[in-house]
N, C-alpha and C positions, 0 to 999 in steps of 0.2 A: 404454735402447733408442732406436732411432730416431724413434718416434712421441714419446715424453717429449721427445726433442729439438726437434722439428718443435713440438711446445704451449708449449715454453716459449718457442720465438723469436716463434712466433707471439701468443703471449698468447691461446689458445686455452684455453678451462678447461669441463670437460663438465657442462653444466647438467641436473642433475638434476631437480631439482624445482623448478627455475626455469621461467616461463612468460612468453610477450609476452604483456602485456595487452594487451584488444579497449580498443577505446575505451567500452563500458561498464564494463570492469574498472578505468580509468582515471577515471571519473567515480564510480564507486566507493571507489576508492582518496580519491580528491581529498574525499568529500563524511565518510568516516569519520577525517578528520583527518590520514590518513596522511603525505602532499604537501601544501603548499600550491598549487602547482598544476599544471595535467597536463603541464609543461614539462619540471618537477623528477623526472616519472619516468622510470626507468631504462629501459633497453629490454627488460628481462629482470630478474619480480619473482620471489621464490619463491613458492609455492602457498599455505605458512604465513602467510606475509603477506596475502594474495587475500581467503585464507578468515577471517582474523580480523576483514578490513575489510568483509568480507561478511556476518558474523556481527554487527558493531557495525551497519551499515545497517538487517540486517534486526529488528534491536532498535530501531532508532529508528524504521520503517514502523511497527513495532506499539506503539508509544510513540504516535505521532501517529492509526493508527488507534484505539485505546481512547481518546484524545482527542475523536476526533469522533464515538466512538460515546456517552460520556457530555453530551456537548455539543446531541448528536440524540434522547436520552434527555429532557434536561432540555427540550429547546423541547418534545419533546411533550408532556410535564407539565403545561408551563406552557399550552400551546393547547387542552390538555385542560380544564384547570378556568376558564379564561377562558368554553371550550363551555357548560362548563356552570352557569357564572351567565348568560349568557345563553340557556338551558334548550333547548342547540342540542345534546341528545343522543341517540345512536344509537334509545334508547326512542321517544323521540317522533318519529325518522324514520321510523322501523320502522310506527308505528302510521299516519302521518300517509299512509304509502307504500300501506298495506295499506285503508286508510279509501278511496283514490284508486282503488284495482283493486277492491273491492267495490261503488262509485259506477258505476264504468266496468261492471262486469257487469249490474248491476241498468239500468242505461242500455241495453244492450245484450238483455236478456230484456223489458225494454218497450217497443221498436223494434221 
């Protein structure tokens, strides 16, 4: 047919499931290994491609997050029991707090 002729001269080819990546697609693409860098990408990736590089990113956010949750785990640990050899614990604020507002009333019914 006439349009098969007109795509082949033109080098026209119907992108299906091809898409332009945004430029987060592209910093995407570059950061899951895909490209070395956003130069070398195409102007038109496929979706399969997008999404596996999307899917490797979003495994490595939750790699780095459970990172810095075990890491904020351990400093409190560690701030915790340093607390409490120096016997800087919620108990004795609690009491020390409550010792202070019972002061402060008794201050205030003898006034």
């Amino acid at each position: 047919s006439l349009f098969s002729f007109i795509k082949s001269l033109t080098g026209y080819k119907v992108f299906k499931n091809d898409r332009r990546p945004t430029n987060f697609d592209k910093k995407v693409l570059v950061w899951a290994g895909r490209f070395k860098k956003e130069e070398d990408i195409p102007k038109h990736v496929s979706s399969e491609v997008l999404d596996a590089a999307r899917n490797s990113v979003r495994i490595k956010v939750c790699y780095i997050m459970i990172a810095l949750t075990l890491l904020g785990c351990l400093a409190m640990v560690i701030t915790g029991k340093e607390a409490a050899k120096r016997d800087h614990t919620l108990l004795r604020m609690n009491t020390e707090k409550k010792a202070r507002w019972r002061a402060e009333v008794e201050k205030d019914e003898a006034a």
